[in-house]
N, CA, C and O atoms as a GROMACS GRO file, in nm:
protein
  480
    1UNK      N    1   0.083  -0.119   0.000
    1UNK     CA    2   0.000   0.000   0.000
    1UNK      C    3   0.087   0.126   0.000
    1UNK      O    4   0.080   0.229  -0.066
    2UNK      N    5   0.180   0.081   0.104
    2UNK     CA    6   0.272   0.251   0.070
    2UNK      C    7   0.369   0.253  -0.063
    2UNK      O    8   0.417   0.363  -0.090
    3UNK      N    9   0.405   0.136  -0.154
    3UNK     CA   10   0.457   0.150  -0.290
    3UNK      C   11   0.366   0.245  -0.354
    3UNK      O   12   0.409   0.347  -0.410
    4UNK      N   13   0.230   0.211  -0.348
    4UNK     CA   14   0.125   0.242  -0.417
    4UNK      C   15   0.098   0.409  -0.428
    4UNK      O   16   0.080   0.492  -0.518
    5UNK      N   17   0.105   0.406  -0.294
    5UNK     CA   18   0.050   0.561  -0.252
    5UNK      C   19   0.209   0.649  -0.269
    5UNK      O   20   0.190   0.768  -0.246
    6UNK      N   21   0.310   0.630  -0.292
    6UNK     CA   22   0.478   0.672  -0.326
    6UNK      C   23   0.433   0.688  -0.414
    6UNK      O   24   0.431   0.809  -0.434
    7UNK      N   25   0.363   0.607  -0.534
    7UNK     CA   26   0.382   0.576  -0.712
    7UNK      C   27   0.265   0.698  -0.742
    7UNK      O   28   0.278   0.780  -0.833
    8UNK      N   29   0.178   0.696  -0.672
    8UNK     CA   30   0.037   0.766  -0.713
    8UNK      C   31   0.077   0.907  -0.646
    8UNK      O   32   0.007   0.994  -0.699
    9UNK      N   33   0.177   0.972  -0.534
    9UNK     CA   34   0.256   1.094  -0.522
    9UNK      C   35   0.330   1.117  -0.651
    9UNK      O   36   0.297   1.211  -0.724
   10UNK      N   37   0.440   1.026  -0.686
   10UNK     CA   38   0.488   1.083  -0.795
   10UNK      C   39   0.443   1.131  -0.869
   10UNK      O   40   0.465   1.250  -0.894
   11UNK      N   41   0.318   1.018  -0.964
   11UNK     CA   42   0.280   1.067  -1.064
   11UNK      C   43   0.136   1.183  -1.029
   11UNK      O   44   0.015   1.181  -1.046
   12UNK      N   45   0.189   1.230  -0.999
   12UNK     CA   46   0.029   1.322  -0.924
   12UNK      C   47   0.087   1.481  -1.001
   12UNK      O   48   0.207   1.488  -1.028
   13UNK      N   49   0.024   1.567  -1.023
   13UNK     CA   50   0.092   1.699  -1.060
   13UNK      C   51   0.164   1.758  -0.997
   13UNK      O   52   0.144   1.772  -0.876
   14UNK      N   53   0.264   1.808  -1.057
   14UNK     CA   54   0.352   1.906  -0.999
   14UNK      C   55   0.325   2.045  -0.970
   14UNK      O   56   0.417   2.124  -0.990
   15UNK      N   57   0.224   2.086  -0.930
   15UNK     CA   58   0.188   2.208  -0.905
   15UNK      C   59   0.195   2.205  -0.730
   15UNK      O   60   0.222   2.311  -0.673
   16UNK      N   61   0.175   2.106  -0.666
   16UNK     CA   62   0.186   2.133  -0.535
   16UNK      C   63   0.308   2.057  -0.470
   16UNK      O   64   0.279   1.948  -0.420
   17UNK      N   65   0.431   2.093  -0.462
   17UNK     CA   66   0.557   2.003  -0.414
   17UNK      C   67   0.543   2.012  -0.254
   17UNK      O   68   0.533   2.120  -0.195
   18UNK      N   69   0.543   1.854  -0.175
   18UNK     CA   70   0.504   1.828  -0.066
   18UNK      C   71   0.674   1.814  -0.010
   18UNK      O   72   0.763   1.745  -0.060
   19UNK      N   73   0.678   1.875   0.071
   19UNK     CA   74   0.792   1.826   0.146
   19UNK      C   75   0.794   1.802   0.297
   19UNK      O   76   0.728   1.880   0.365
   20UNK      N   77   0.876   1.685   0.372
   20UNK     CA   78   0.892   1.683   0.504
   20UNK      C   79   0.906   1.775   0.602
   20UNK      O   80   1.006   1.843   0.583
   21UNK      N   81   0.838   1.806   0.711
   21UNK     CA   82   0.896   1.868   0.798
   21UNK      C   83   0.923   1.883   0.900
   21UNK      O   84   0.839   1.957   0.950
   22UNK      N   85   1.008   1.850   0.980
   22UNK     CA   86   0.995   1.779   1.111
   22UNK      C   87   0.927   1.896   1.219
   22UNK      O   88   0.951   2.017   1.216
   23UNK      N   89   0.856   1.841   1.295
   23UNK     CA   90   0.768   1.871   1.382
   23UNK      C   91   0.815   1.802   1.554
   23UNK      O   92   0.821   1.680   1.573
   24UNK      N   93   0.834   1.868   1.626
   24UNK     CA   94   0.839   1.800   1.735
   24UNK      C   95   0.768   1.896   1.872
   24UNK      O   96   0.703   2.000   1.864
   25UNK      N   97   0.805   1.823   1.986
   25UNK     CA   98   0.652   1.866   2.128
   25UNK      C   99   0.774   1.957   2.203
   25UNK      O  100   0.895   1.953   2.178
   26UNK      N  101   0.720   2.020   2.277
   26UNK     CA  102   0.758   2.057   2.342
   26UNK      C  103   0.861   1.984   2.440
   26UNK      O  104   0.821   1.878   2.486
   27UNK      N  105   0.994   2.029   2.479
   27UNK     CA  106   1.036   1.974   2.586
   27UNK      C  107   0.970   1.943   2.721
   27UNK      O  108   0.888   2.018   2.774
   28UNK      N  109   1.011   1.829   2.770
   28UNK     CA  110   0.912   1.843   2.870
   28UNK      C  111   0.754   1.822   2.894
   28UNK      O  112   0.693   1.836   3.000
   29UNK      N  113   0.700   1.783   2.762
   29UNK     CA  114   0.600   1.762   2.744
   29UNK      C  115   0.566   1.550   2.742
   29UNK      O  116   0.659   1.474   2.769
   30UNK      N  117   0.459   1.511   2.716
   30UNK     CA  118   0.404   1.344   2.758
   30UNK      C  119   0.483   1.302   2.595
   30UNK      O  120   0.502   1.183   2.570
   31UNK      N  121   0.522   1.407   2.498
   31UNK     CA  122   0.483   1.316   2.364
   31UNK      C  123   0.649   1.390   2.314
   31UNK      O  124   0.611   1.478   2.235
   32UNK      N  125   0.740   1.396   2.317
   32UNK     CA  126   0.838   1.469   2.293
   32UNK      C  127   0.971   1.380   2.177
   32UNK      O  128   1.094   1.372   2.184
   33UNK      N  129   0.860   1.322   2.071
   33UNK     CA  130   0.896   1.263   1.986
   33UNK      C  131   0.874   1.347   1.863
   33UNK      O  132   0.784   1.429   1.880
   34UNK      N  133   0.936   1.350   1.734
   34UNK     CA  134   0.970   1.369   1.606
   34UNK      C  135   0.876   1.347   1.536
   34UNK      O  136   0.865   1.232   1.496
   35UNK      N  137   0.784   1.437   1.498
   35UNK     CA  138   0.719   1.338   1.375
   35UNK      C  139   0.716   1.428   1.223
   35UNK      O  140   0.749   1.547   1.213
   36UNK      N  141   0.674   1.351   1.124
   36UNK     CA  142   0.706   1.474   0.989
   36UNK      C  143   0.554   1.474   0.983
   36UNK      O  144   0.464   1.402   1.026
   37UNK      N  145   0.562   1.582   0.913
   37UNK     CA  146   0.422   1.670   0.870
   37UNK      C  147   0.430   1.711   0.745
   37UNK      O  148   0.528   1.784   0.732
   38UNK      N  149   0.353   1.693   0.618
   38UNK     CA  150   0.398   1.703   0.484
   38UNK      C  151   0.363   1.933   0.504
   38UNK      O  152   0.278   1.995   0.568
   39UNK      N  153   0.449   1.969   0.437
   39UNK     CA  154   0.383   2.118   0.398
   39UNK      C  155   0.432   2.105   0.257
   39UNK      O  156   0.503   2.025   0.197
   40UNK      N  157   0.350   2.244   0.218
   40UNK     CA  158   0.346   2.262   0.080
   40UNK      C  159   0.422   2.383   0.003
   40UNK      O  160   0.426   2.497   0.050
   41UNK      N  161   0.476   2.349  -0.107
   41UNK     CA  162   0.593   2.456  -0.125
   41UNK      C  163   0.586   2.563  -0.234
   41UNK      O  164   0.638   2.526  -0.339
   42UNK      N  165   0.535   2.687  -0.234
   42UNK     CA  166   0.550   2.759  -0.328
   42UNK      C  167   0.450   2.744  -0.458
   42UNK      O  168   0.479   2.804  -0.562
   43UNK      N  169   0.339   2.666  -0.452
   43UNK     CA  170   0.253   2.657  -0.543
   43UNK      C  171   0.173   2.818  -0.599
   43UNK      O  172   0.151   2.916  -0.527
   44UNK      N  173   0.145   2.805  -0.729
   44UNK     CA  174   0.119   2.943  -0.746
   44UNK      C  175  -0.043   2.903  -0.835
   44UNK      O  176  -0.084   2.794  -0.876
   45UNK      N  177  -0.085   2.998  -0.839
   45UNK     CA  178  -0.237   2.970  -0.887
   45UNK      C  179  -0.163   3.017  -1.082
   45UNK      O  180  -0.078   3.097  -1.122
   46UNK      N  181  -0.255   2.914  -1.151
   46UNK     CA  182  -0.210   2.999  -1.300
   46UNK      C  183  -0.221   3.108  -1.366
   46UNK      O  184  -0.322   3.179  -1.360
   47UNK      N  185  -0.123   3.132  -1.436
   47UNK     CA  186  -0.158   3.319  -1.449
   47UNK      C  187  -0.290   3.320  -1.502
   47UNK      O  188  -0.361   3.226  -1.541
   48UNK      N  189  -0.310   3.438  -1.495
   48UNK     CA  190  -0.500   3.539  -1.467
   48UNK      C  191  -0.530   3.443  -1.429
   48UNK      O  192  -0.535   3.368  -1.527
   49UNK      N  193  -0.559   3.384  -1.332
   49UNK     CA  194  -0.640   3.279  -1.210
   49UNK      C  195  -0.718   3.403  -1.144
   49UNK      O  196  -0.673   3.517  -1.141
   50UNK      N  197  -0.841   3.365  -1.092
   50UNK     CA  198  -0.876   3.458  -0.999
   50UNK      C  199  -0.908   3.374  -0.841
   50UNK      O  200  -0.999   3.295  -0.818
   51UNK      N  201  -0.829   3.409  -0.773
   51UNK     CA  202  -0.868   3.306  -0.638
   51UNK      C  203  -0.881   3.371  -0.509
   51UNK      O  204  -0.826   3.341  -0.404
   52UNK      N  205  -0.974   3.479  -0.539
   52UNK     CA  206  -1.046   3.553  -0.423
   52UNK      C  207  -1.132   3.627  -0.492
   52UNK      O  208  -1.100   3.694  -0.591
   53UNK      N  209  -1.280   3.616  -0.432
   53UNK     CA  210  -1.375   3.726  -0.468
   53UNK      C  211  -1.338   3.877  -0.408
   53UNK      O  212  -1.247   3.928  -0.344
   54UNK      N  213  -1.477   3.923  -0.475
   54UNK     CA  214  -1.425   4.117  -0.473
   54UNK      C  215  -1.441   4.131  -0.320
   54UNK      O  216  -1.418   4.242  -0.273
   55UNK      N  217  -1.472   4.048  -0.249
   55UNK     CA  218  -1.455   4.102  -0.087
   55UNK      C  219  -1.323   4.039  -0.003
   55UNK      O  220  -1.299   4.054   0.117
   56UNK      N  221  -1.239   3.960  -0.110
   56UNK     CA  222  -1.099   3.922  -0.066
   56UNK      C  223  -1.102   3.801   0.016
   56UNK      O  224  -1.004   3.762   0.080
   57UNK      N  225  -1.211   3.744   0.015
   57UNK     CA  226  -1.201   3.600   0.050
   57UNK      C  227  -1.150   3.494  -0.112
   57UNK      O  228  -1.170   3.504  -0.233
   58UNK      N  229  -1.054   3.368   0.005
   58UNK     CA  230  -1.018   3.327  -0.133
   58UNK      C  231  -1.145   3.189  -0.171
   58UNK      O  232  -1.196   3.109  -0.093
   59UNK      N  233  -1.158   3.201  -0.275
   59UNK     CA  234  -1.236   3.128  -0.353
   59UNK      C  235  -1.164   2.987  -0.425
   59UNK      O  236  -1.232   2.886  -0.443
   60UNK      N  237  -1.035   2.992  -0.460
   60UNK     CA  238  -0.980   2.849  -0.531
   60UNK      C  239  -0.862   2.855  -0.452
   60UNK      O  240  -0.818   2.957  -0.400
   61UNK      N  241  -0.795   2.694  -0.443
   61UNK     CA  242  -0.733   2.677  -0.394
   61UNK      C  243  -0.602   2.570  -0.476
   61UNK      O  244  -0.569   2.460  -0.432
   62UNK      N  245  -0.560   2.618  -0.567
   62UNK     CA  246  -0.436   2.531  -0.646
   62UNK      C  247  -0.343   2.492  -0.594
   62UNK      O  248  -0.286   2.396  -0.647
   63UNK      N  249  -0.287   2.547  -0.468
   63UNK     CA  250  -0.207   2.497  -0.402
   63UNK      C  251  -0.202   2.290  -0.349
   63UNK      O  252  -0.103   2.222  -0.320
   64UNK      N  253  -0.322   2.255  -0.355
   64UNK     CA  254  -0.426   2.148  -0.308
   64UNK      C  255  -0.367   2.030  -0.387
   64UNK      O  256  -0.352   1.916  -0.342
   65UNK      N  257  -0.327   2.082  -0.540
   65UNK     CA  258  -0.341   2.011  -0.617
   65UNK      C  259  -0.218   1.859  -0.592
   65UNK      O  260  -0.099   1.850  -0.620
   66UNK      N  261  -0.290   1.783  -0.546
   66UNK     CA  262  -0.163   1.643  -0.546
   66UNK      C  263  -0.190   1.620  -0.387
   66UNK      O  264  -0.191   1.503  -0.351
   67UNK      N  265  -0.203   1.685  -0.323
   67UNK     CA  266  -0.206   1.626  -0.165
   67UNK      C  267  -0.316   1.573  -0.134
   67UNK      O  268  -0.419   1.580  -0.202
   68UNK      N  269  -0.300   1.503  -0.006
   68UNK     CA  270  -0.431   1.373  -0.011
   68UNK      C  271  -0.530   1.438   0.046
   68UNK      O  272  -0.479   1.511   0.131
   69UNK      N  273  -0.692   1.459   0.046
   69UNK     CA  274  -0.825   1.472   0.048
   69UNK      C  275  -0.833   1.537   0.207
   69UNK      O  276  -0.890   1.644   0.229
   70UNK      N  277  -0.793   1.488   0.272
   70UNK     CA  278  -0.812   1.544   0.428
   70UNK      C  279  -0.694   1.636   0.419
   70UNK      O  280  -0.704   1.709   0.518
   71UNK      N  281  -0.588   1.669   0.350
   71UNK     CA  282  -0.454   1.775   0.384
   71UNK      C  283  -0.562   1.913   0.343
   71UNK      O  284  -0.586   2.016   0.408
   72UNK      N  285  -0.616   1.864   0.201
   72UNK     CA  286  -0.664   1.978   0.126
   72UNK      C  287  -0.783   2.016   0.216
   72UNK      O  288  -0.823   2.126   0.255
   73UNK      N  289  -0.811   1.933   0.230
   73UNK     CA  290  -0.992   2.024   0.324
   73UNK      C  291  -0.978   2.115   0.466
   73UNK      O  292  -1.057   2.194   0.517
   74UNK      N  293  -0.784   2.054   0.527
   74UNK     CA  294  -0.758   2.141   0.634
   74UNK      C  295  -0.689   2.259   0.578
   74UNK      O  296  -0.655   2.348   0.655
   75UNK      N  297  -0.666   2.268   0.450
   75UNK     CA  298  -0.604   2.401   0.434
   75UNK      C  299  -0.708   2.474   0.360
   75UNK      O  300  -0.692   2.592   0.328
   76UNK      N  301  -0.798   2.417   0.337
   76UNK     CA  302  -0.976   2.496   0.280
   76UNK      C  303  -0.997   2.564   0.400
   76UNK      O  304  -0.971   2.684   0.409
   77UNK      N  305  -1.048   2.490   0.507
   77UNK     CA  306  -1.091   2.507   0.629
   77UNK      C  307  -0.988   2.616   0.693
   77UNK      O  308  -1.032   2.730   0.712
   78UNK      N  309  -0.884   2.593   0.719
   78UNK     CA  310  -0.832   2.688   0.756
   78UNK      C  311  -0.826   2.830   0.722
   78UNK      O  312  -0.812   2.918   0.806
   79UNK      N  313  -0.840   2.857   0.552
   79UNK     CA  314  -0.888   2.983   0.507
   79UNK      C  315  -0.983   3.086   0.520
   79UNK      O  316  -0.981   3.208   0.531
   80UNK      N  317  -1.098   2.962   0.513
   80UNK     CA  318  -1.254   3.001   0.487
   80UNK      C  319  -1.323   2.854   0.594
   80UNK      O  320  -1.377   2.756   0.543
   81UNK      N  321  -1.306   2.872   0.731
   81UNK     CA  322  -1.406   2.775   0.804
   81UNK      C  323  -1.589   2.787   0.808
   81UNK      O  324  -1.667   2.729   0.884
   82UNK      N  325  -1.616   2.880   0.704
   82UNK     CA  326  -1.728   2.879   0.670
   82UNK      C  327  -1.801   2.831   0.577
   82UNK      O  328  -1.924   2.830   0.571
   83UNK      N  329  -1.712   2.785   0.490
   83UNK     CA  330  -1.758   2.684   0.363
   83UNK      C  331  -1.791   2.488   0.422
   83UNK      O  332  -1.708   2.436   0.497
   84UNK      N  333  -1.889   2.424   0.385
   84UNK     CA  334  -1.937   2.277   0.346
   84UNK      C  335  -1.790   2.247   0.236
   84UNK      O  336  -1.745   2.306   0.138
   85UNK      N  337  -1.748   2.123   0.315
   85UNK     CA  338  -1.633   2.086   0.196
   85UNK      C  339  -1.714   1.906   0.148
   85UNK      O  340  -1.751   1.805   0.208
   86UNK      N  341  -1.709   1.937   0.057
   86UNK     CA  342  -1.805   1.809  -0.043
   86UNK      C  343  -1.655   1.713  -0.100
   86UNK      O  344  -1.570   1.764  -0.171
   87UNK      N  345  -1.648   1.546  -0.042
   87UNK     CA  346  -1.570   1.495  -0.092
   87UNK      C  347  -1.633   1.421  -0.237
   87UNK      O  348  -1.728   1.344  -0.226
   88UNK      N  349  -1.559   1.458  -0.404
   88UNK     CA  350  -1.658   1.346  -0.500
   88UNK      C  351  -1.536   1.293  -0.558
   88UNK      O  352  -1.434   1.360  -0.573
   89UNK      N  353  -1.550   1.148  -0.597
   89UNK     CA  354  -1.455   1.098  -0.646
   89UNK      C  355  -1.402   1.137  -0.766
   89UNK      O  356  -1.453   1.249  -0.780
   90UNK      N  357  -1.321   1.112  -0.878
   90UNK     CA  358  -1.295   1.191  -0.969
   90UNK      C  359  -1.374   1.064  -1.101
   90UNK      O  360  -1.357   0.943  -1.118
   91UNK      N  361  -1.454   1.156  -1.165
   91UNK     CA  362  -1.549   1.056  -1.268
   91UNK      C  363  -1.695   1.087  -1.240
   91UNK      O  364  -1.788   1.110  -1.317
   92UNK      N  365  -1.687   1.079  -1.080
   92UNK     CA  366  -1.888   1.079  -1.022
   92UNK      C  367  -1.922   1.219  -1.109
   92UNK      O  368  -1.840   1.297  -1.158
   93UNK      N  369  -2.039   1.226  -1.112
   93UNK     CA  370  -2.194   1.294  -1.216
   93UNK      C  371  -2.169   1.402  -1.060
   93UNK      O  372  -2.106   1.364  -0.961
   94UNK      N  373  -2.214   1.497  -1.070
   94UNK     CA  374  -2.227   1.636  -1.015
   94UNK      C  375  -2.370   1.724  -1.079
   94UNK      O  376  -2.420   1.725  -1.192
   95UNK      N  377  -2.404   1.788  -0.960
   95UNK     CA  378  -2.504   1.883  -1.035
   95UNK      C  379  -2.430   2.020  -1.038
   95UNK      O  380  -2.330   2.058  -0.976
   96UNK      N  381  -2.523   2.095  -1.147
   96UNK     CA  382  -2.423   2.195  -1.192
   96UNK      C  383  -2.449   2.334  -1.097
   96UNK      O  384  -2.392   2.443  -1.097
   97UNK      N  385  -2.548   2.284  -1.025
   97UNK     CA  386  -2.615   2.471  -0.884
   97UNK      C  387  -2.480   2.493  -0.882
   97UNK      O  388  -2.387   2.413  -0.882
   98UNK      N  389  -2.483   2.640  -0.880
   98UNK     CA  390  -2.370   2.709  -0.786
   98UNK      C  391  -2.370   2.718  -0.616
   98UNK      O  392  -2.432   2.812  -0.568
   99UNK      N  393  -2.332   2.665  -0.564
   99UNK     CA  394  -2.369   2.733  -0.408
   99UNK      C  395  -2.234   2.776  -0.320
   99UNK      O  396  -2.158   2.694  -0.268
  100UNK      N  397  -2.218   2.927  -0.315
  100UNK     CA  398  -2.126   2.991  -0.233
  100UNK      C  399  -2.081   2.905  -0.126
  100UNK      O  400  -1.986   2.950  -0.062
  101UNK      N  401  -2.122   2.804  -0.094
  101UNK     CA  402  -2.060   2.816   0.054
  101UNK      C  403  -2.032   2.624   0.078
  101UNK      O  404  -2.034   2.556   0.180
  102UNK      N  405  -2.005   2.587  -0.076
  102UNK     CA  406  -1.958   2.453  -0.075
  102UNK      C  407  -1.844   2.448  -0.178
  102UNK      O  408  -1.846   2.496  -0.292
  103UNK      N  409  -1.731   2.372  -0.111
  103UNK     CA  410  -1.620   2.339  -0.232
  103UNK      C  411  -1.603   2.171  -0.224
  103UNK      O  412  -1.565   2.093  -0.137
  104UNK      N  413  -1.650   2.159  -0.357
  104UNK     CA  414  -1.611   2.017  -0.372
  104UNK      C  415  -1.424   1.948  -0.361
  104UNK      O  416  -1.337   2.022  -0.405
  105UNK      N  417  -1.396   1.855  -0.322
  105UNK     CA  418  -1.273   1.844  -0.363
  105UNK      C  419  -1.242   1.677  -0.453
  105UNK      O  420  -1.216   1.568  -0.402
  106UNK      N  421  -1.256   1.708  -0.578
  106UNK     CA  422  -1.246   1.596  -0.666
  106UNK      C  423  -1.096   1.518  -0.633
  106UNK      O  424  -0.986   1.572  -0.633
  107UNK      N  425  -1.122   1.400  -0.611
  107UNK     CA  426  -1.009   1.295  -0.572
  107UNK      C  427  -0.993   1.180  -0.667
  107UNK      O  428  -1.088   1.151  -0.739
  108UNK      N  429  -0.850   1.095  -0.675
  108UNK     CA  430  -0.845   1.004  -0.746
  108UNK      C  431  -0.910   0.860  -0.643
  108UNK      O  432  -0.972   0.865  -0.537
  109UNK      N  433  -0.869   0.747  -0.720
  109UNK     CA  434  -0.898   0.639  -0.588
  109UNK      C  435  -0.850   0.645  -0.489
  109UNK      O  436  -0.927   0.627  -0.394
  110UNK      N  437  -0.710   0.670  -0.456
  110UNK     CA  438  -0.593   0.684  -0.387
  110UNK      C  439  -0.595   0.789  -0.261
  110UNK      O  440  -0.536   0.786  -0.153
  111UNK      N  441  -0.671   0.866  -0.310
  111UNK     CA  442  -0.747   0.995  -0.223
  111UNK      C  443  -0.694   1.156  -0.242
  111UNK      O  444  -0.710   1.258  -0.174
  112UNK      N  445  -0.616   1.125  -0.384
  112UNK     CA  446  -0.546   1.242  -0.428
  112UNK      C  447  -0.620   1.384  -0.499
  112UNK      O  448  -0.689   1.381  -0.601
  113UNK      N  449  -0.601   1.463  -0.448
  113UNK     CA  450  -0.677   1.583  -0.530
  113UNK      C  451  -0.630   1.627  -0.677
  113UNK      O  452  -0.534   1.700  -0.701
  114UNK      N  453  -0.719   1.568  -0.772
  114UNK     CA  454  -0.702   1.608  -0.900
  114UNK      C  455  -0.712   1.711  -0.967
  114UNK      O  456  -0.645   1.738  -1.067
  115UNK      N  457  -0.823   1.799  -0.902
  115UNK     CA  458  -0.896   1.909  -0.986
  115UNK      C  459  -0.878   2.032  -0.840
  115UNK      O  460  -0.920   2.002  -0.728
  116UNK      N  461  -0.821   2.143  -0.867
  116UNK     CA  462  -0.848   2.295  -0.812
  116UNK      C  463  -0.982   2.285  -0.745
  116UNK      O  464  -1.091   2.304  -0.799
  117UNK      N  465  -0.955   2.246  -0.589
  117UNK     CA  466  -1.082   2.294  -0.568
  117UNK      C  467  -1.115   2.437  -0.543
  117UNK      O  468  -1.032   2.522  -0.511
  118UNK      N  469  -1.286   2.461  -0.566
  118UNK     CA  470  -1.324   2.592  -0.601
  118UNK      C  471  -1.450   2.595  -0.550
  118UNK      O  472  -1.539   2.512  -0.560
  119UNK      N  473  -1.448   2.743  -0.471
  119UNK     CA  474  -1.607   2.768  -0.461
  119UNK      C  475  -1.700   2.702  -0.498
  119UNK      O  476  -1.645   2.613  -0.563
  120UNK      N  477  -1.826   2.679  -0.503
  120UNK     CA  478  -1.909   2.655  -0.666
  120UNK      C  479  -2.020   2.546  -0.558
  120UNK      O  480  -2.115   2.486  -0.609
   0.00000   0.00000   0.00000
């Protein structure tokens, strides 16, 4: 399973480069072990992208693109904790409503984010 999920990182887009980062507790603390935490490096939205409405909330999120389904919905959430985050697999039928205050995040099997999620 972790060959799998290595092979399905690689080949995933290069718009969002994940790298290690070590994370550790406080001295002195119950848990004062090492652990890595993927962050994300320098992803840029494509030129004329628009990824904030006219009141400066951001609306798309390209950075997303390649990291697994729960990374992306905590860095949705973290932006805008007022949006419904909708998980659909990548292929499933969608209806086309607009609704402000849901972002889908289209995934492969693997649980990879394929598609920019976006407002909508």
């Amino acid at each position: 399973m972790k060959k799998m999920l290595l092979a399905a990182l690689a080949a995933a887009s290069a718009t969002a480069l994940i790298a290690p980062v070590a994370a550790t507790a406080a001295p002195g603390t119950a848990d004062a072990t090492a652990t890595t935490a993927p962050a994300v490096l320098d992803a840029a939205a494509p030129p004329g992208a628009r990824t904030t409405d006219p009141a400066g909330a951001k609306t798309q999120w390209p950075e997303t693109l390649g990291l697994p389904k729960a990374w992306a919905e905590r860095v949705i959430l973290r932006d805008r904790p007022d949006l419904e985050i909708v998980h659909v697999p990548e292929g499933a039928l969608v209806t086309m409503e607009y609704n402000e205050k849901r972002v889908r995040i289209v995934h492969n099997p693997f649980g990879l984010v394929t598609q920019v999620p976006a407002v909508g």
